[in-house]
C-alpha positions as CSV (number, residue, x, y, z in Angstrom):
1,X,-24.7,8.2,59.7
2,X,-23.0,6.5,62.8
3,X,-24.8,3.3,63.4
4,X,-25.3,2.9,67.7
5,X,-26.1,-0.5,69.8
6,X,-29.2,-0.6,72.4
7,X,-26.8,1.1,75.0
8,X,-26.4,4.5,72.7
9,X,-22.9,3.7,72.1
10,X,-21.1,3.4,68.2
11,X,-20.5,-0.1,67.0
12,X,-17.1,1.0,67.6
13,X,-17.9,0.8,71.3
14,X,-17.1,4.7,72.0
15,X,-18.8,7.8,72.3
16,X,-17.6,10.8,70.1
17,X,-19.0,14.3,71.1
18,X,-18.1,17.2,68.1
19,X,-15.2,18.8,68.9
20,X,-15.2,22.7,69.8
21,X,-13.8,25.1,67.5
22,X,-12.8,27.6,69.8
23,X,-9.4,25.9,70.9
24,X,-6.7,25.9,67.8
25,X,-3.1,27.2,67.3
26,X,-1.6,28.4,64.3
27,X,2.0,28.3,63.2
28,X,3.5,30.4,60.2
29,X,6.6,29.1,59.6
30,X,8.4,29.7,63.4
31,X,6.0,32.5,64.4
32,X,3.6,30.4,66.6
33,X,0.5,32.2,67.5
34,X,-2.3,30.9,69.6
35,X,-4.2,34.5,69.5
36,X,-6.2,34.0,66.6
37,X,-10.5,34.1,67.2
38,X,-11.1,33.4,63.8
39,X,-9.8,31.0,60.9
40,X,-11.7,30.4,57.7
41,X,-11.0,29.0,54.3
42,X,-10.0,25.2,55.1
43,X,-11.4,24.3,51.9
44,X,-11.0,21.9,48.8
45,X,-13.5,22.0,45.9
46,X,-13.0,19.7,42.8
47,X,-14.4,20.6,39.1
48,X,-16.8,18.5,37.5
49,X,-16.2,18.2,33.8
50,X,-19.6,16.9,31.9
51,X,-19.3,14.3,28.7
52,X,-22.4,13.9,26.9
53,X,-22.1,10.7,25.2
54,X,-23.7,10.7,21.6
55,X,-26.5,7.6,21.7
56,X,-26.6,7.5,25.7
57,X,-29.3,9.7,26.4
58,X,-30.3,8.8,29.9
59,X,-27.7,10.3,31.3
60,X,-24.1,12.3,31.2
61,X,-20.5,11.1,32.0
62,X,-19.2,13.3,34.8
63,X,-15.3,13.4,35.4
64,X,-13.0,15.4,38.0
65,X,-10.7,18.2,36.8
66,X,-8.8,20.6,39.0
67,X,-8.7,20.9,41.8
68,X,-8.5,23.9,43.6
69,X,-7.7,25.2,47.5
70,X,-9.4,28.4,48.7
71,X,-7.4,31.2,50.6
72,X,-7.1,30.9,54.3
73,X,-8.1,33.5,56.5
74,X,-7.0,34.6,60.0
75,X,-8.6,37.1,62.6
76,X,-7.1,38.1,65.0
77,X,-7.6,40.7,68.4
78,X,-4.3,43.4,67.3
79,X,-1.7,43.3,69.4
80,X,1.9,45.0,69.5
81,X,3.9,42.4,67.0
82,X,4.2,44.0,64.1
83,X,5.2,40.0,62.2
84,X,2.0,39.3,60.0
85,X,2.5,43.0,58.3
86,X,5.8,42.4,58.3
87,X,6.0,39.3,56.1
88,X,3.2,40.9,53.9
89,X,5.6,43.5,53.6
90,X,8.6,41.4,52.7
91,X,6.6,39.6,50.2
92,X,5.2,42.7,48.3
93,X,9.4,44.3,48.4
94,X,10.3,41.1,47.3
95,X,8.0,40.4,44.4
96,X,8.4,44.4,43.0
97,X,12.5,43.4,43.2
98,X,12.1,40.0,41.9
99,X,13.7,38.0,44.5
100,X,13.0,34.8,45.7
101,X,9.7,34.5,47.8
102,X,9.3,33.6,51.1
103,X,6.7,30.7,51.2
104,X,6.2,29.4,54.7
105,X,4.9,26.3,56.1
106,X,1.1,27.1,57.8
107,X,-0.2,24.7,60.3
108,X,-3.7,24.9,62.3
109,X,-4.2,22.4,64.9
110,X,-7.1,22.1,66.5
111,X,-7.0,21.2,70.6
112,X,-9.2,19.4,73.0
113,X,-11.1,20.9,75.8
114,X,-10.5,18.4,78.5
115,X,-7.2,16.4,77.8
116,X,-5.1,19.5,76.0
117,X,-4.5,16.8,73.4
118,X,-4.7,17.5,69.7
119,X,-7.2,16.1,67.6
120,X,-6.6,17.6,64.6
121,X,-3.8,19.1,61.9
122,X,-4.5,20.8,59.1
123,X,-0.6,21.9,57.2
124,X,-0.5,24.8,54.6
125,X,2.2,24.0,51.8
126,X,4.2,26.9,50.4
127,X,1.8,30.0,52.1
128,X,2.2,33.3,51.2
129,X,0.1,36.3,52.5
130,X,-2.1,38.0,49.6
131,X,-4.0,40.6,51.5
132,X,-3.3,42.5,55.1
133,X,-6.1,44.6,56.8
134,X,-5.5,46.6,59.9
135,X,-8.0,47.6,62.5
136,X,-11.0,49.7,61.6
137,X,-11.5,52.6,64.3
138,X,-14.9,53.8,65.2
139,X,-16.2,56.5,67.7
140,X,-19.8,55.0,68.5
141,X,-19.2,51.8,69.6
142,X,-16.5,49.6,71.8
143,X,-15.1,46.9,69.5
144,X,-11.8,45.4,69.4
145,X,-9.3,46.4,67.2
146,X,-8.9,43.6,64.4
147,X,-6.0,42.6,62.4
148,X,-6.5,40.1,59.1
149,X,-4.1,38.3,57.5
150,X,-5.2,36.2,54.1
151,X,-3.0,33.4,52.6
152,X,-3.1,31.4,49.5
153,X,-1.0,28.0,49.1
154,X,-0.7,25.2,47.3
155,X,-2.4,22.7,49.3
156,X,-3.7,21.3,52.2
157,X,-2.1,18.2,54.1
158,X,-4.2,16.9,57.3
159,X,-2.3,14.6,60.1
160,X,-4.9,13.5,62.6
161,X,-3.8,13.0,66.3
């Protein structure tokens, strides 16, 4: 709960509105890609390992365990660069052969509307893709044509502006 003086302001003395999410940019590695409409899985989620203590029957000991990153996801409208299937590619030839993979540096940042400043960061460590899906094609309707890429990693770093 932000806490506001008797002109509406924050005790801090400035107005925050929510940001938009429609403005971000993602980079994979060099590949810089601002044509994304869709990016989900920013996520961290800790386990909760339960003690119950023998005599202390009012309540349980809780303590954190693992934790654990989801896969990111990214939508995008398909377009003529062939790069996203590509490094799928490279990583499933490269995994069958047993060579070194190719674990790329993912970052998301996340722009304002009115200044073009960033506000936001969020940095993939050691990304790899783990599923590719091409467009679906369908007579009856007028869609666009949608290409998804899905990426696991080992962890999320976040650099605000």
């Amino acid at each position: 709960m932000v806490k506001t003086n008797m002109n509406g302001s924050t005790i801090t003395g400035v107005n925050f509105d929510p940001f938009p999410t429609f403005k971000f940019h993602v980079e994979i590695g060099s590949l810089i890609e601002a044509a994304f409409m869709e990016c989900t899985g920013l996520e961290m989620s800790t386990e909760v390992f339960e003690y119950q203590e023998g005599g202390a029957n009012d309540f349980v000991h809780k303590f954190p365990g693992k934790t654990r990153v989801s896969n990111v996801i990214l939508k995008r409208g398909f377009v003529l660069s062939n790069e996203l299937f590509s490094w799928y590619k490279e990583m499933e030839d490269k995994m069958r052969s047993g060579k070194p993979l190719d674990f790329r540096q993912v970052s998301i940042t996340l722009y304002t509307t009115v200044e073009q400043g960033k506000v936001m960061r969020w940095t993939l460590d050691k990304a790899f893709p783990v599923r590719w899906v091409g467009p679906s094609f369908r007579t009856d309707e007028a869609a666009l044509a949608v290409e998804t890429l899905e990426m696991a990693h080992h962890g999320i770093h976040v650099l605000e502006r």
